[in-house]
N, C-alpha and C positions, 0 to 999 in steps of 0.2 A: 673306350669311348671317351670323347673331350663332355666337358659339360659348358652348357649354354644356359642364359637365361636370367632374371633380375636377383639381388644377394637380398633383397629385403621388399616386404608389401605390408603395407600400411593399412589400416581398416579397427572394424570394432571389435568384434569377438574374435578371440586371437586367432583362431584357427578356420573361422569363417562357420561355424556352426551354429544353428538359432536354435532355441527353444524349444523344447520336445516335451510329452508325455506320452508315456505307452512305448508303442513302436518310432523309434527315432528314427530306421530307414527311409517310413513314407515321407518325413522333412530333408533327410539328408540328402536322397538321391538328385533328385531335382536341383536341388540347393546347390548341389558341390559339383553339378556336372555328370555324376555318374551316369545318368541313365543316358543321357546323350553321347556320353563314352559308348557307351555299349553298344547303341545301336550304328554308332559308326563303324564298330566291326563289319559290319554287311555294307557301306560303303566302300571298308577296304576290299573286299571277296568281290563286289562289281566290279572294280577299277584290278582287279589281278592280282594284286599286292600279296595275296596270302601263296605260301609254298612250303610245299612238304619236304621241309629242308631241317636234321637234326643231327648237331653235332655235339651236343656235351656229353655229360657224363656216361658213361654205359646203364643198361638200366637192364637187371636179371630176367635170365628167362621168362619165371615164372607170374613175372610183373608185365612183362612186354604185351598182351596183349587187350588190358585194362589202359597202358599207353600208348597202343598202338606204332608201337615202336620202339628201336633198339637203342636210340639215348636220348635224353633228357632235351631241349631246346635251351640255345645261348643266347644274352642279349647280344643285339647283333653292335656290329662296331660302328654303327651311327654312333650322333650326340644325343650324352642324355641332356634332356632339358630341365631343367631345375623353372618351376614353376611358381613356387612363394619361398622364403626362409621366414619362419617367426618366432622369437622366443617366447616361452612361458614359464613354469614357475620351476627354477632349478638345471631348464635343459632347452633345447632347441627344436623345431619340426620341421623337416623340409619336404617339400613335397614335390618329387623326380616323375617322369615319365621317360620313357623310352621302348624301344623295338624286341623283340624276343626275332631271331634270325629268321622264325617260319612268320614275320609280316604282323604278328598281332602284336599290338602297343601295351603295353604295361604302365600302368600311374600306383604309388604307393607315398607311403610317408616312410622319412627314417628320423627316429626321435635320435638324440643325440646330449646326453649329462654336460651340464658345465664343469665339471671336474675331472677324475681321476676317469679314468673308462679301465673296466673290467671284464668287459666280453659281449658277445654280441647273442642279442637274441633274434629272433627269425620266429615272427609272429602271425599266423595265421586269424583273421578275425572270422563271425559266423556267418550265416546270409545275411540277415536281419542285419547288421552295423556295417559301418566303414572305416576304413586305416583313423581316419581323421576323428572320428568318435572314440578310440579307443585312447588317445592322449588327453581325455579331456572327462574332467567327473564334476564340470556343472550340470548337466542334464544324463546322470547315467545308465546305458543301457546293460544291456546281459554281460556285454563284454568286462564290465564294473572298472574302467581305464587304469586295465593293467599296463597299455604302453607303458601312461604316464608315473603307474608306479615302479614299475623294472629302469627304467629312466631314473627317474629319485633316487635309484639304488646303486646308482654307477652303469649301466647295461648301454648300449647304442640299440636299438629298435627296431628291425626292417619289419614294416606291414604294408605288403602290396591291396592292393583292392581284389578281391577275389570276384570274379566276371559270374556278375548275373543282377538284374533289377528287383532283390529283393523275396525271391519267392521262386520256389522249384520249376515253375514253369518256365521263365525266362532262362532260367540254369539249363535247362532241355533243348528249347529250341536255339540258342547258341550253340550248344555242344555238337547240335545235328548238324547245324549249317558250314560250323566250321571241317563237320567229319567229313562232309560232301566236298570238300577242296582238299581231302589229305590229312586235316591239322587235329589234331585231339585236345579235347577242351582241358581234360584230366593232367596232360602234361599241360599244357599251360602253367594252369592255376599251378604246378608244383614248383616249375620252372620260376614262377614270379615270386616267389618264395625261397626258393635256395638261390637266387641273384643277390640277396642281400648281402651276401659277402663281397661282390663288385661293387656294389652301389655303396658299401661303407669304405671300402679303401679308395673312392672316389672324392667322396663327400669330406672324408676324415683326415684322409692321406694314412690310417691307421693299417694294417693288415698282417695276419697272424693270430689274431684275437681268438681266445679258444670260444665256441660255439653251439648256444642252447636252441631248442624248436618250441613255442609254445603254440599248440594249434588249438581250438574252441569249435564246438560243433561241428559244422563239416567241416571245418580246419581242421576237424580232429585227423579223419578221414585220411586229409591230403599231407597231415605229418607223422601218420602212418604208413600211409602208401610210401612217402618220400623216401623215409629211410628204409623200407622196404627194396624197394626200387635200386638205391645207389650204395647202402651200406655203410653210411659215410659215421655211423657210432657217434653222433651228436647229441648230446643227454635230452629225451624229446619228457615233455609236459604235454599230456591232452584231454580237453577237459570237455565233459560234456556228451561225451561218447563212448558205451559201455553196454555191448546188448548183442543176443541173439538177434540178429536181421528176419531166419525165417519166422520167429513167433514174432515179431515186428510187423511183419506182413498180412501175416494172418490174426491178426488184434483188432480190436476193436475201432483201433485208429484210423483204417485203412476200411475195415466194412461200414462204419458209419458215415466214410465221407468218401463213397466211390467217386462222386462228381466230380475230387477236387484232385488233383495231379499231387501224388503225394510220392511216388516211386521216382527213384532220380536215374541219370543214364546210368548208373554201375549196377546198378538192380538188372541191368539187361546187358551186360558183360560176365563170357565164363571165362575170367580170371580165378584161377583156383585160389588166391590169397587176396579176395576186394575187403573181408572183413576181420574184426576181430577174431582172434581163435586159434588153436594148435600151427592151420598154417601160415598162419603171418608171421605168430610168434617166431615160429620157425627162421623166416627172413630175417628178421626185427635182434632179436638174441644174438651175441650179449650188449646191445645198444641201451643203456640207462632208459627207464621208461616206468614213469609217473602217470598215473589215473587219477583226475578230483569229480567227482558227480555228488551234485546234489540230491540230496536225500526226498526232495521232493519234484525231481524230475521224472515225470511218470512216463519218457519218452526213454529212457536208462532207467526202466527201475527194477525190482530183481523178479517182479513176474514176469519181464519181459529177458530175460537170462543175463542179466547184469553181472549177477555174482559166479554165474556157474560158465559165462568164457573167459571172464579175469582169472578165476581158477585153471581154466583150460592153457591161457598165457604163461598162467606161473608154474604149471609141471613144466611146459618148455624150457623156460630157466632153469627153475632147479635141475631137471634131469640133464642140463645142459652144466652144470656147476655154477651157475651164477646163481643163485635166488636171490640173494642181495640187490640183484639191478631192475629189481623190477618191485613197484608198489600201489596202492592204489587206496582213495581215501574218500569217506560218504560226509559230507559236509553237512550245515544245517542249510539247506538253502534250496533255490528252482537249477531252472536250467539256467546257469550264468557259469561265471568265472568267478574262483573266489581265489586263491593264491595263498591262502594262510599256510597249508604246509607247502604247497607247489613249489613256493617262490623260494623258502630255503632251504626244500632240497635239490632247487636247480641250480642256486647258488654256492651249496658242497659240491655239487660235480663238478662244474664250471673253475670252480678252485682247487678240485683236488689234484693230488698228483694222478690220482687214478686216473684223469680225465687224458693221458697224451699215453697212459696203458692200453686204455679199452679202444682208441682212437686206433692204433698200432695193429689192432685188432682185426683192423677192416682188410688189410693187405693180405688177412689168411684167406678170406672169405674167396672163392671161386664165382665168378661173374657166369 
């Protein structure tokens, strides 16, 4: 892909984000475009544009049919357009859009250190926030702007926008719309997520960088499913996500509030690996793999089998000989991002030598 587009944009708040309390998506979306993004997807499925067309990575049996398919989606070889560059405090934001080959447009941020660059992270944000929120801790939401602090720490950033207006339902009815033309929303969102290594030897001219995943709430999900999927043993962080799904469903969460669409499309996929548990692990081992939930996230909490599928993850290790690559840690806090220990144990993997062993690893793996 050539990149198009202006090297700089001038304005007030550096990243173009206003004011928030509470929920910062109801500001943001409107503000930044997103929801008008979104809905232009169904512009593009009128005019033809979407096609069941997928050539990257392979992606395992057992994953195939939660993505509806046998590899991963490329960004296609259009231009990416490079939308704003703006600096802030220590590092840089740029904000790219570009095509995924099966027709749906991708927009994200990549944060980028003024200094030394140490490895690239590939950062999934929640529903509730956007790429552009998470570089930014004057107004902070759940995501607590870890971009901006892996930034600070030397890291380059990729956070695409994860496609939905904010709330499970519009996550649905895109997902439908797109399945009725072929496309699977699930690879999407994964796809626009492991692109960040093109879009940084784009932007950077850098490439080889060794490579962490830090995915948040249903990022958790989609940096699950990923390395699931591709095997590709990139040290993953996921926070937020830590639970029995079927006591999930049948909780109080779900009977007190039949009215509101609270089940998302993998709730109605028989993917035998959609969730936490022996067989993901399964996939997942021996890929480095960090858990942070806050201790007061009643949506993760251990009534709900928090502690008893982490357990079920970590016999798959050990009885696999790793127990060391897998850990998991209850913080003081809700459902957010905290990174106290996340951030430097992603930053031991990311430096260790072990990190081009366990990588080495993935070529045993049978697709």
């Amino acid at each position: 892909m050539t990149l198009v587009g202006p090297a700089s944009v001038a304005g007030g708040d550096a990243l173009g984000l206003s004011h928030c309390r509470g929920s910062c998506a109801n500001i943001d979306l409107p503000t930044l475009g997103y929801d008008a993004f979104c809905r232009s997807f169904f512009d593009i499925a009128a005019t033809g544009r979407l096609k069941a067309v997928a050539t990257g990575p392979e992606i395992r049996r057992e994953m195939r049919s939660l993505f509806q398919g046998r590899r991963l989606y490329r960004p296609s070889g259009e231009a990416m357009q490079v939308l704003w560059r703006r600096t802030v405090d220590r590092f840089s934001v740029v904000k790219v859009e570009f095509n995924l080959e099966c027709g749906v447009p991708v927009r994200g941020c990549l944060g980028i250190p003024d200094g030394e660059i140490r490895g690239l992270v590939l950062l999934g944000h929640g529903m509730a926030s956007t790429p552009e929120r998470c570089f930014e801790d004057s107004d902070k939401d759940y995501m607590n702007a870890i971009g901006k602090r892996l930034c600070q720490d030397g890291y380059v950033v990729w956070c695409p926008y994860i496609v939905q207006i904010g709330n499970q339902e519009s996550q649905n009815n895109i997902a439908a719309m797109l399945a009725s033309h072929g496309v699977s929303a699930h690879n999407v969102s994964c796809a626009s997520i492991d692109a960040g290594e093109i879009v940084c030897r784009k932007l950077t001219g850098t490439s080889g960088l060794n490579v962490g995943v830090y995915g948040v709430s249903w990022s958790a999900f989609l940096a699950l499913h990923l390395e699931a999927a591709t095997g590709r043993m990139r040290p993953t962080v996921i926070s937020g996500y830590m639970r029995d799904e079927k006591k999930f469903l049948m909780s109080s969460v779900i009977t007190k509030n039949l009215g509101i669409e609270l089940a998302a499309y993998i709730h109605f996929n028989n993917s035998r690996a959609k969730y936490t548990g022996r067989r993901l692990a399964s996939l997942i081992c021996p890929c480095p793999l960090f858990v942070e939930i806050g201790s007061g996230d009643t949506a993760n909490s251990s009534e709900l089998g928090r502690d008893e599928r982490y357990a079920d993850m970590q016999a798959v290790y050990a009885s696999s000989g790793h127990p060391d690559l897998i850990g998991m840690t209850v913080f003081d806090g809700v459902h957010e991002v905290s990174g106290k220990s996340a951030q430097p144990w992603l930053y031991q993997r990311l430096a260790s030598p072990d990190y081009q062993t366990t990588a080495r690893l993935k070529n045993a793996i049978a697709l």
